[in-house]
N, CA, C and O of each residue as an XYZ file, in Angstrom:
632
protein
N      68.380     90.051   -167.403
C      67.039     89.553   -167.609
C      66.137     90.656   -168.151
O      65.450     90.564   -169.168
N      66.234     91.779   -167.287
C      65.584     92.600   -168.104
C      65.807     92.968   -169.126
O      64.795     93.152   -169.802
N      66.960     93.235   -169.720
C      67.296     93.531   -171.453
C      66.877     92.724   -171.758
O      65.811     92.982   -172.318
N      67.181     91.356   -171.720
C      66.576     90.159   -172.314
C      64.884     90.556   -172.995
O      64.529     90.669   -174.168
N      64.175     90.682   -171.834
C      62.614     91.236   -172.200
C      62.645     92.809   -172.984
O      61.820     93.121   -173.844
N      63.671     93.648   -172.547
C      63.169     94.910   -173.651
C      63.656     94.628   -175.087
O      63.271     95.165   -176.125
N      64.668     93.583   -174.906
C      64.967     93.432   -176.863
C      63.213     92.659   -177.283
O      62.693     92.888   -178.375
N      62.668     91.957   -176.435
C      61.718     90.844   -177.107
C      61.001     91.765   -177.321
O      60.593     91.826   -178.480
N      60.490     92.963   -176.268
C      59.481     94.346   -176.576
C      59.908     95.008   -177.549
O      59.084     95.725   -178.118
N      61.258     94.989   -178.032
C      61.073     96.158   -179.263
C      61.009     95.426   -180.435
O      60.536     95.828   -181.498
N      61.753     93.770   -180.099
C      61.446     93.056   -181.806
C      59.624     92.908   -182.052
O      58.964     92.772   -183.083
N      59.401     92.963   -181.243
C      57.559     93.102   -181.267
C      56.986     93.985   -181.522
O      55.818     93.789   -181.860
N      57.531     95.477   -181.490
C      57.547     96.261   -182.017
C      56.286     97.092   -180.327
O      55.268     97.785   -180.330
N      56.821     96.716   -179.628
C      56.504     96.944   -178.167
C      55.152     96.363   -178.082
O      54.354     97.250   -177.777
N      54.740     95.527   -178.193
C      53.505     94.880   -177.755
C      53.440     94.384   -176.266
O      54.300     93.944   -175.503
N      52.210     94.601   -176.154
C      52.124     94.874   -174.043
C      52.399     93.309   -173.678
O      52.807     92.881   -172.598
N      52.089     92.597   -174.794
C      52.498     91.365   -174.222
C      53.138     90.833   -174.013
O      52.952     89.623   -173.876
N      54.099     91.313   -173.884
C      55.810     91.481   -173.937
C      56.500     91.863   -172.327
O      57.483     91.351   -171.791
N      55.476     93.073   -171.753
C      55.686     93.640   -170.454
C      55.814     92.855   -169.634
O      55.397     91.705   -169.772
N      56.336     93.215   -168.730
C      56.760     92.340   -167.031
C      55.423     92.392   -166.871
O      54.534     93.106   -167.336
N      55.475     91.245   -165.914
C      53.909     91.286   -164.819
C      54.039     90.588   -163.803
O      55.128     90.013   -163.788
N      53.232     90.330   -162.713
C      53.818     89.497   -161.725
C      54.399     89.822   -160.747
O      54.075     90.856   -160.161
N      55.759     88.759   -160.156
C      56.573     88.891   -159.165
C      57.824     88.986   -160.172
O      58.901     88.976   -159.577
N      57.913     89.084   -161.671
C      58.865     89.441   -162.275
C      59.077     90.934   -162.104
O      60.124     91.301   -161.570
N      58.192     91.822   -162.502
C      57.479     92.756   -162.366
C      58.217     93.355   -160.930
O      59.258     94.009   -160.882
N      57.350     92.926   -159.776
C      57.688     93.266   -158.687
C      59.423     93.052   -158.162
O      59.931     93.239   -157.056
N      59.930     92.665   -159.251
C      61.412     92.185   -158.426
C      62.163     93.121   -158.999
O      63.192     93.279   -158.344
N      62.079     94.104   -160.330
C      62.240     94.718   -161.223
C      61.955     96.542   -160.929
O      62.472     97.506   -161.494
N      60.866     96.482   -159.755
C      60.057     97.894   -159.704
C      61.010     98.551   -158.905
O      61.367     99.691   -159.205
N      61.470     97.960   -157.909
C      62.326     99.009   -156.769
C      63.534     99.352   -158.060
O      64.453     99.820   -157.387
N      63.917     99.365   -159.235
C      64.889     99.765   -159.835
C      64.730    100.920   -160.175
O      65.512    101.803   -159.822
N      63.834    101.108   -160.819
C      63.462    102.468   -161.167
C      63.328    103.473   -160.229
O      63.582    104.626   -160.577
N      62.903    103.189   -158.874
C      63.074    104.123   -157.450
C      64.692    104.051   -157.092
O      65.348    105.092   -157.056
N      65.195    102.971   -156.871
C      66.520    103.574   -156.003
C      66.935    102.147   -157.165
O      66.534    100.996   -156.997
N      67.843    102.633   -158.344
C      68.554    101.620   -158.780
C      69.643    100.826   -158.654
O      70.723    101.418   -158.629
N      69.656     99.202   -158.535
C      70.934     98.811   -158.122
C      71.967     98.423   -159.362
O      73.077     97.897   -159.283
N      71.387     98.767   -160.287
C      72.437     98.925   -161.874
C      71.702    100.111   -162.636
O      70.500    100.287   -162.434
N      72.323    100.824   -163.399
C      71.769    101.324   -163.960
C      71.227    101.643   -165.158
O      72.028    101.387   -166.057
N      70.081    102.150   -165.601
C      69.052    101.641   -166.704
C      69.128    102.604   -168.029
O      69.173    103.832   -167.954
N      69.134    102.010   -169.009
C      69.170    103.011   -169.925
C      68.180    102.871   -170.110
O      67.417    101.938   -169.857
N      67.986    104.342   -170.866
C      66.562    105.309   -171.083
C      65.958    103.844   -171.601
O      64.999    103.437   -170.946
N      66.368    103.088   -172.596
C      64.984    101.978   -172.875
C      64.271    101.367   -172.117
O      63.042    101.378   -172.056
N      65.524    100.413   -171.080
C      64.862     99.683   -169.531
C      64.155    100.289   -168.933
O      63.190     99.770   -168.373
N      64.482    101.858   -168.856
C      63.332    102.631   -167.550
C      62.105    103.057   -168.736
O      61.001    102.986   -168.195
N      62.036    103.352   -169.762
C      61.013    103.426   -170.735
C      60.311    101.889   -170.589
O      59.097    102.052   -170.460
N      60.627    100.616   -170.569
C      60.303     98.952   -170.381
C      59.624     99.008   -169.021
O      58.412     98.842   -168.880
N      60.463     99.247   -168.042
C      59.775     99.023   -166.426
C      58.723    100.324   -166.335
O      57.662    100.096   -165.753
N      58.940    101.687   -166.871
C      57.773    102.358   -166.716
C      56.419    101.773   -167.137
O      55.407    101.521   -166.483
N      56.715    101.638   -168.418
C      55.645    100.622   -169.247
C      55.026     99.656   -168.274
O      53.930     99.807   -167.732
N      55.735     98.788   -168.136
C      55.052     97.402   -167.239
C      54.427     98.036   -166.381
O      53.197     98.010   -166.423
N      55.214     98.900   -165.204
C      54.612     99.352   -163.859
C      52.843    100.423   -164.804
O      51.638    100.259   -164.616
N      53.445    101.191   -165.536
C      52.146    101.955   -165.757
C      50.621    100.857   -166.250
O      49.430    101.060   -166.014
N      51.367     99.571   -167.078
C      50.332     98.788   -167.495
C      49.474     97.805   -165.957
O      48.294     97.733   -165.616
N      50.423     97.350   -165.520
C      49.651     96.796   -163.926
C      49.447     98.180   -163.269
O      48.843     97.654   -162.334
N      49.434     98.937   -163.080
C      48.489    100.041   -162.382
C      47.155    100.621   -162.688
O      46.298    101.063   -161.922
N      47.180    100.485   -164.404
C      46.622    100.031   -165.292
C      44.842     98.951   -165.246
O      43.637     99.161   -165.384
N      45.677     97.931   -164.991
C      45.053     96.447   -164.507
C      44.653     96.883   -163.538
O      43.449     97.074   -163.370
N      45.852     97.244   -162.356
C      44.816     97.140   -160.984
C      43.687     97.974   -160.849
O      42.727     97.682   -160.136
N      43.839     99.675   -161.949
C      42.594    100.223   -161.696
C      41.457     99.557   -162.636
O      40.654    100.472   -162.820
N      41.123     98.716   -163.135
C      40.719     98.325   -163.602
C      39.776     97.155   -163.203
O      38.678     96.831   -163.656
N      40.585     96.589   -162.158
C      39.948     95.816   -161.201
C      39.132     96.248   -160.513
O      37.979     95.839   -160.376
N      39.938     97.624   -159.715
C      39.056     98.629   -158.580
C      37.561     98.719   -159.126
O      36.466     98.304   -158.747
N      38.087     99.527   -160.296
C      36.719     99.485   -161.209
C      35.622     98.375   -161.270
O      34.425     98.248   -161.012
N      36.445     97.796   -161.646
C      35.286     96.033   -161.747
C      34.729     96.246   -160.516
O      33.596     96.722   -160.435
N      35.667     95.825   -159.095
C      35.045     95.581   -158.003
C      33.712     96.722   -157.815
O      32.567     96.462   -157.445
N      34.110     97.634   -158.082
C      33.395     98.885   -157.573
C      31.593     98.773   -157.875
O      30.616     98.909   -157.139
N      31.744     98.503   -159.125
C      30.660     98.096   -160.404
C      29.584     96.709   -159.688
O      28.359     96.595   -159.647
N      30.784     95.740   -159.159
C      30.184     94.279   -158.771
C      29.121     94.681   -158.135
O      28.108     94.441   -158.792
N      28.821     95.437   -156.655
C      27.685     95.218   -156.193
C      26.535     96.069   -157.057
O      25.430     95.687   -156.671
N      26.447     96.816   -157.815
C      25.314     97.500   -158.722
C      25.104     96.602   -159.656
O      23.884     96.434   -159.678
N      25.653     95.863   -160.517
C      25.726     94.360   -161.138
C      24.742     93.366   -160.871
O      23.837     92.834   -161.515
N      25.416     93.244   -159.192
C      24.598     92.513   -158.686
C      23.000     92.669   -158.020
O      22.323     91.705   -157.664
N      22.648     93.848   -157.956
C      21.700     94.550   -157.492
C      20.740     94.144   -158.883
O      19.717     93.468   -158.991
N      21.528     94.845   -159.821
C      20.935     94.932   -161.349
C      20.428     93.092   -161.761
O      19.336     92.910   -162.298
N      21.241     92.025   -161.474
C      20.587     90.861   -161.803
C      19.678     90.786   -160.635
O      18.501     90.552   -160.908
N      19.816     90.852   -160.084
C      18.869     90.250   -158.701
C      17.542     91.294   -159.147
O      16.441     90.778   -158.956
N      17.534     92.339   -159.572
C      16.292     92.463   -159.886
C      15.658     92.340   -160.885
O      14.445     92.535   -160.814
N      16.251     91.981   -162.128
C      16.562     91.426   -163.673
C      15.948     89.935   -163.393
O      15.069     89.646   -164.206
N      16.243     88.856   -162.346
C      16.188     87.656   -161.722
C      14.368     88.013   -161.485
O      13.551     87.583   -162.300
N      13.943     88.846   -160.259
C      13.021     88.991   -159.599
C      11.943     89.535   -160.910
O      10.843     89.020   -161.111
N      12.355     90.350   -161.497
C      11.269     90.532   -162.514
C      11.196     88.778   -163.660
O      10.267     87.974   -163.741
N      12.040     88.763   -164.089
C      12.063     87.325   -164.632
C      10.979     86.494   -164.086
O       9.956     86.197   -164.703
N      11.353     86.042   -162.557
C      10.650     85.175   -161.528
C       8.993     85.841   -161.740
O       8.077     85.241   -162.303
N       8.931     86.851   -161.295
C       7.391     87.526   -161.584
C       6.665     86.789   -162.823
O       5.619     86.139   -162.842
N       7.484     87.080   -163.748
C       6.886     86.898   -165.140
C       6.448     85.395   -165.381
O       5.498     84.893   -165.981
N       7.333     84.966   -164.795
C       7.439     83.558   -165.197
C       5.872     83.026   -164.162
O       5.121     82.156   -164.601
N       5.623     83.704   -162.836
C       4.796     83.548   -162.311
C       3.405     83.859   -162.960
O       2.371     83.203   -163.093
N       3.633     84.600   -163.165
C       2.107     85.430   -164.272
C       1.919     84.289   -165.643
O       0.953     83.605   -165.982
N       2.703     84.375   -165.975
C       2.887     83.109   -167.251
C       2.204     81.936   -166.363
O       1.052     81.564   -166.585
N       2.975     81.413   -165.387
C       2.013     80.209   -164.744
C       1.048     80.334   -164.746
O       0.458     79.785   -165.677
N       0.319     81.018   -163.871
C      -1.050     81.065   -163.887
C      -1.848     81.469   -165.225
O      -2.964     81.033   -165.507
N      -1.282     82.156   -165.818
C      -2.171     82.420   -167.381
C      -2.141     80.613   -167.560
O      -3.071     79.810   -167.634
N      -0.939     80.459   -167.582
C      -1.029     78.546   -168.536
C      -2.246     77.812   -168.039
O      -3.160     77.338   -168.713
N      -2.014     77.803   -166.122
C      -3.049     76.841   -165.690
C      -4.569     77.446   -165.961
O      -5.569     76.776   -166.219
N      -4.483     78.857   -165.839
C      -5.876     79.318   -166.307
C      -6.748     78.407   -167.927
O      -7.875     77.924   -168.037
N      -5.750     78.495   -168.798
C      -6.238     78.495   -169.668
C      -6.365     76.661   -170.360
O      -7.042     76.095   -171.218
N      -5.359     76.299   -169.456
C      -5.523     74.666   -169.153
C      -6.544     73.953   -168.389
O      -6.730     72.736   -168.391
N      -7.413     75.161   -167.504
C      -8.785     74.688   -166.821
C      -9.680     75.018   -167.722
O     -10.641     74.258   -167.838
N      -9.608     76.175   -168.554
C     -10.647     76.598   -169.612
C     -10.788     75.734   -170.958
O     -11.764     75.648   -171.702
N      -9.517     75.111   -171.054
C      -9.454     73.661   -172.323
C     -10.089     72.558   -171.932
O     -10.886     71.906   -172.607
N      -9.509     72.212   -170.134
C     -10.634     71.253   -169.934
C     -12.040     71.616   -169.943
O     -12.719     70.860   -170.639
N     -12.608     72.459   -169.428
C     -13.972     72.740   -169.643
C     -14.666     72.967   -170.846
O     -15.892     72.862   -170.873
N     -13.775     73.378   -172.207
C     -14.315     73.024   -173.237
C     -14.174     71.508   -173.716
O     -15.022     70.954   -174.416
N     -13.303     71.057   -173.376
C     -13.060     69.515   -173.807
C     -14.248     68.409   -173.181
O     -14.577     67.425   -173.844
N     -14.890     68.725   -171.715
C     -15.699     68.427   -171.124
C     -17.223     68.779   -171.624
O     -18.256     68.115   -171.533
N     -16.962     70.129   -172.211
C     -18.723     70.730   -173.143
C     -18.592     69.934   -174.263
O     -19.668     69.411   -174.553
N     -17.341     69.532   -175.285
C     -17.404     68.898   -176.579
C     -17.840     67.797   -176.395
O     -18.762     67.444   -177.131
N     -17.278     66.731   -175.215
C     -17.726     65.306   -174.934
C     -19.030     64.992   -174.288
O     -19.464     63.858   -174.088
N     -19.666     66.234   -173.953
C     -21.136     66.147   -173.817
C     -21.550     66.597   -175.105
O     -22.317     65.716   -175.493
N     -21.475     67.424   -175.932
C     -21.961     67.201   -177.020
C     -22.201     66.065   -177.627
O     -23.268     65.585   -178.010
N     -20.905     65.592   -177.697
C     -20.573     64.241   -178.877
C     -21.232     63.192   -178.312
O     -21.316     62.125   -178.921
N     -21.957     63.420   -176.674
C     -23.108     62.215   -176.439
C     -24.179     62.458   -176.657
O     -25.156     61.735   -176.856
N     -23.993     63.943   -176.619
C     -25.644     64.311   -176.814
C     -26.302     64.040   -178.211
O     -27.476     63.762   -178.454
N     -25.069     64.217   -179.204
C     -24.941     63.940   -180.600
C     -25.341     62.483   -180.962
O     -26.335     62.465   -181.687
N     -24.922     61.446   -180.706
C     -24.708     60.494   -180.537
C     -26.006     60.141   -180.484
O     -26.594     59.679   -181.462
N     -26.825     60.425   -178.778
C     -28.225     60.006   -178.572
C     -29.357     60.735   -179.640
O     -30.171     59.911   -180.055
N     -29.503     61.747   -180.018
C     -29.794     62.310   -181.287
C     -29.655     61.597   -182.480
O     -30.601     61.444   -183.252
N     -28.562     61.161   -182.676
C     -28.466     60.387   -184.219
C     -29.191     58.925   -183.477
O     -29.969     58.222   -184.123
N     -28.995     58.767   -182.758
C     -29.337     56.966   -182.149
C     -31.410     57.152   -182.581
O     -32.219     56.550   -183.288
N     -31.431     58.363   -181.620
C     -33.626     58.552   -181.266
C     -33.542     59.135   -182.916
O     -34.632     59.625   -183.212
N     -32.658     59.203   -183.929
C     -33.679     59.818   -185.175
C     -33.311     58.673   -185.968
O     -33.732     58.599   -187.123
N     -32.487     57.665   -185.430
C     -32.630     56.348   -186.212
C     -33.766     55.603   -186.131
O     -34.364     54.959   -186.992
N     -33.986     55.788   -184.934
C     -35.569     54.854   -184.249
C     -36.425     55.557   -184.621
O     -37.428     54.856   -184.492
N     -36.756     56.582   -185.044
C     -37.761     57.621   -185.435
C     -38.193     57.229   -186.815
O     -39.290     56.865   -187.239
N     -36.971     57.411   -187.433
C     -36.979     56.972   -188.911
C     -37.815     55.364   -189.333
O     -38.727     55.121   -190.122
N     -37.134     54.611   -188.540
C     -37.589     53.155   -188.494
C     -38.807     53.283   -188.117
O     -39.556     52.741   -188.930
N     -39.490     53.875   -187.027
C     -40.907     54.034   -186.574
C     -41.539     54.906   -187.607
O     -42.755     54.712   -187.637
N     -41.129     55.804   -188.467
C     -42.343     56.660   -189.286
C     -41.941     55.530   -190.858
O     -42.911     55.496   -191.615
N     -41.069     54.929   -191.215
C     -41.400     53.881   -191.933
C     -42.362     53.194   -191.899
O     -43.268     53.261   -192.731
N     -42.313     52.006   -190.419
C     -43.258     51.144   -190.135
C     -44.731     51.881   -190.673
O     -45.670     51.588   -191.414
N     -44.235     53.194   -189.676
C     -45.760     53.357   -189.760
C     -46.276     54.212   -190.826
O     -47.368     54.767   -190.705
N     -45.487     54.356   -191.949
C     -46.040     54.524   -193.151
C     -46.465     53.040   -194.068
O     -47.327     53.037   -194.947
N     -46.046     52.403   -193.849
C     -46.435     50.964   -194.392
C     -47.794     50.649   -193.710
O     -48.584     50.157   -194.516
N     -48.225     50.771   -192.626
C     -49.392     50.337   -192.148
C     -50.021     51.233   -192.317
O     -51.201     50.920   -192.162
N     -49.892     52.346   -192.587
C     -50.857     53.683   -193.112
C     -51.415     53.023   -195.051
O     -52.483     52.976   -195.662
N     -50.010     52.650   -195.351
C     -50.145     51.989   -196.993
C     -51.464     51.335   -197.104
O     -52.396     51.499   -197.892
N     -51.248     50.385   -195.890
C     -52.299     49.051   -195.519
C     -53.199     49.220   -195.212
O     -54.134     48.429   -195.347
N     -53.269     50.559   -194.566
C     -55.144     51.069   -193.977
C     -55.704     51.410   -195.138
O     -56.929     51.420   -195.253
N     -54.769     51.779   -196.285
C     -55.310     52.974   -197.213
C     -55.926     51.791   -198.137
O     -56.993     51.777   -198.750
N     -54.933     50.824   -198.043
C     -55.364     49.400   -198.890
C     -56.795     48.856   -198.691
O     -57.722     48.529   -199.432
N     -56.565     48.904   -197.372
C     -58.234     48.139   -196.907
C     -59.429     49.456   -197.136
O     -60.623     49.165   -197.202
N     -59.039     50.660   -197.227
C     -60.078     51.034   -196.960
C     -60.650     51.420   -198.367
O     -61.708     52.003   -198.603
N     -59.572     50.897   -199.372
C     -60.155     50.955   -200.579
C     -60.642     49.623   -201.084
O     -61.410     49.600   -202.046
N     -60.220     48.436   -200.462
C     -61.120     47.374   -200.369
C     -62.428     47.380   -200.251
O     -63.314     46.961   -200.995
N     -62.457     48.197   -198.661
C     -63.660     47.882   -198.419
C     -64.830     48.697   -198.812
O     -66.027     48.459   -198.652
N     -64.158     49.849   -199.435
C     -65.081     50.578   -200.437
C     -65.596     49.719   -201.580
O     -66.758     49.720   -201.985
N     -64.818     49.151   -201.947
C     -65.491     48.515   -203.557
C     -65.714     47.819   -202.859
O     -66.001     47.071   -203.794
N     -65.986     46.941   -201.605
C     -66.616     45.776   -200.454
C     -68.560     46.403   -200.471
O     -69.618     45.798   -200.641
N     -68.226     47.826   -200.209
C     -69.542     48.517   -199.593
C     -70.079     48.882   -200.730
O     -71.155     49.469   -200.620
N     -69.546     48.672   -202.109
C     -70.077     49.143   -203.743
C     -70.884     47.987   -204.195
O     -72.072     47.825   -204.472
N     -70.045     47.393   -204.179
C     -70.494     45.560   -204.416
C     -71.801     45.589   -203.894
O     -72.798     45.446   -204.602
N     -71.837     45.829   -202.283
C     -72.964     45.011   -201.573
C     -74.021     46.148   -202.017
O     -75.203     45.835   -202.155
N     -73.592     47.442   -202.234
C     -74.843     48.044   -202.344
C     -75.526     47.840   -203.696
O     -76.742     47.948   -203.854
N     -74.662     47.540   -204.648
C     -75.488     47.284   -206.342
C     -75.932     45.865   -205.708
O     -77.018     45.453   -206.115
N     -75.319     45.141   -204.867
C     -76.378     43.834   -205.083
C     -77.509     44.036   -204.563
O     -78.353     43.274   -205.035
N     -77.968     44.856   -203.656
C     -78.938     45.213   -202.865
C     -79.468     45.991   -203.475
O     -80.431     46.356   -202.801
N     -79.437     46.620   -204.588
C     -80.532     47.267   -205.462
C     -80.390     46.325   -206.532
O     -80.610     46.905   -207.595
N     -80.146     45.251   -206.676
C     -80.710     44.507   -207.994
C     -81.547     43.495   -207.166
O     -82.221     42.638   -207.738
């Protein structure tokens, strides 16, 4: 079995993906310590390989593990600043969502105040009409009644 796998490692031209791993691996390792056939230089060059590549892996893991809790330290406060921000952001939003309503609330008093303004300079308008027409009419009579008071006075000197 194992030749089997070191011919596939060398037609591959030794690619690791080729190496034992596993409980293949493990069934394979006590050979190289106390062998129960014995290995030519390729097989123990093959099982060194494998064994050096999972020792490999496992420090690699160690590593990982080692790393995990600073990782985790590192999001959790990556998380907590996030959370902050996102808090500060809230309140800016609602801040500035009470300050829209309060302008939205000053515009719609405008737009009545506007409103009653255009309404009292409509009636204004209509009232300094009228009452330029009856000003027309005073001006009318009072030039009537001038040539009224011309009249009577030439008749009263003839």
């Amino acid at each position: 079995m194992c030749r089997s796998h070191l011919r596939l490692c060398a037609a591959a031209g030794r690619d690791d993906g080729y190496l034992l791993r596993g409980s293949r691996l493990d069934q394979f390792d006590g050979w190289l310590e106390a062998p129960i056939v014995s290995l030519t230089a390729g097989e123990q060059g093959f099982l060194s390989a494998s064994c050096a590549a999972r020792n490999h892996r496992h420090a690699d893991e160690e590593a990982r593990r080692q790393r995990e809790p600073d990782t985790a330290r590192q999001l959790v406060e990556t998380e907590r600043r996030r959370a902050e921000e996102q808090t500060a952001n809230s309140r800016k939003l609602r801040r500035r969502a009470g300050l829209l309503a309060v302008a939205l609330a000053l515009a719609g008093m405008l737009a009545v105040t506007a409103v009653r303004f255009a309404r009292s300079s409509g009636q204004n308008a209509a009232l300094a009409a009228t009452r330029a027409v009856e000003a027309n009419a005073n001006a009318a009579l009072a030039v009537d009644n001038a040539n009224l008071a011309l009249t009577r006075q030439a008749e009263a000197v003839t």
